[in-house]
C-alpha positions, 0 to 999 in steps of 0.5 A: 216808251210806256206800253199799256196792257190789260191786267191779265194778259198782254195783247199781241200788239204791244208783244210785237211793239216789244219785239220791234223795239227790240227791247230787252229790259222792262218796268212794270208799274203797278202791283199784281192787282194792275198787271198780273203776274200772268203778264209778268211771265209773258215778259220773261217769254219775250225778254232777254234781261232785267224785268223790275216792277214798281209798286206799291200799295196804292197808285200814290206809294207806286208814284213814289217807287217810280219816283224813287227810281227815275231819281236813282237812274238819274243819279248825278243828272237829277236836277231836283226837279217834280211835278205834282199831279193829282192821283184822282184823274190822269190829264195833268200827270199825262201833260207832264209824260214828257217832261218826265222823260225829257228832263228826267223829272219825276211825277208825283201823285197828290192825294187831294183826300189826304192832301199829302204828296211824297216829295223824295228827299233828292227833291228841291222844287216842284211844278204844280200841275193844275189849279186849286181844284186839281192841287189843293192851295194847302197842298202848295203851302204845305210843299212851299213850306218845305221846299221853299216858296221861290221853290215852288210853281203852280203851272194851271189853267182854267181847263185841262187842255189849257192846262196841258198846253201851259205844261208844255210850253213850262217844259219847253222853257225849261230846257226840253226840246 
């Protein structure tokens, strides 16, 4: 499960959520900056193993280490599937969450300022999430380019709640459940 938390210090619910899960290990995503070290430290309070954090310097090379790592998890299992999102607003990367876990598909941040998306080298196809207001139509050609045109969907509506509902059911007739 993802748990959120201020930056300074982690509510008591989300400890308790912690401790009902019976969690032992833990992800922080994102630098010291967005979860503090003071939070960090509480994590080993209530935590029995592994604490790792993936981040980087900004919220589109932190996608990348997130990346990086559901592809390392997923070793053999890695379909070579992503998502594309937008890193200037969060409903289309959100609509993705469970195809992120379902089908263990890791979701990348597009910068539409740079127009520049990371796509891991384990990485054969990708779903666009959104239209060409979200994800460039030179972002697409730029990953058709090197991915391969039959390799890349765009999965949009004309709004973010059309959007999402596209999204879920692109999951669904993927395989997730």
């Amino acid at each position: 499960p993802v748990l959120l938390t201020p930056t300074k210090e982690m509510p008591q619910s989300v400890l308790d959520e912690i401790e009902r899960l019976d969690a032992k290990h833990a992800y922080i995503v994102g630098g010291a900056v967005a979860v503090s070290a003071m939070v960090e430290d509480q994590l080993f309070d209530v935590l029995s193993g592994s604490i790792q954090r993936l981040a980087g310097a900004d919220r589109y090379a932190t996608s990348r280490a997130v990346a990086n790592k559901v592809i390392e998890l997923s070793g053999d299992a890695y379909s070579g599937m992503a998502c594309v999102a937008t890193g200037l607003n969060y409903p289309d990367a959100l609509a993705a969450a469970p195809l992120a876990a379902g089908l263990e598909w890791p979701i990348l941040l597009a910068n539409p300022k740079t127009g520049e998306v990371a796509v891991p080298a384990a990485t054969s196809g990708v779903a666009i999430l959104g239209g060409p207001a979200a994800i460039s139509a030179a972002i697409e050609t730029s990953l058709k380019t090197d991915l391969g045109s039959e390799e890349v969907t765009r999965v949009g509506g004309a709004t973010r709640y059309e959007t999402a509902a596209k999204v879920a059911a692109y999951g669904v007739d993927n395989g997730l459940m």
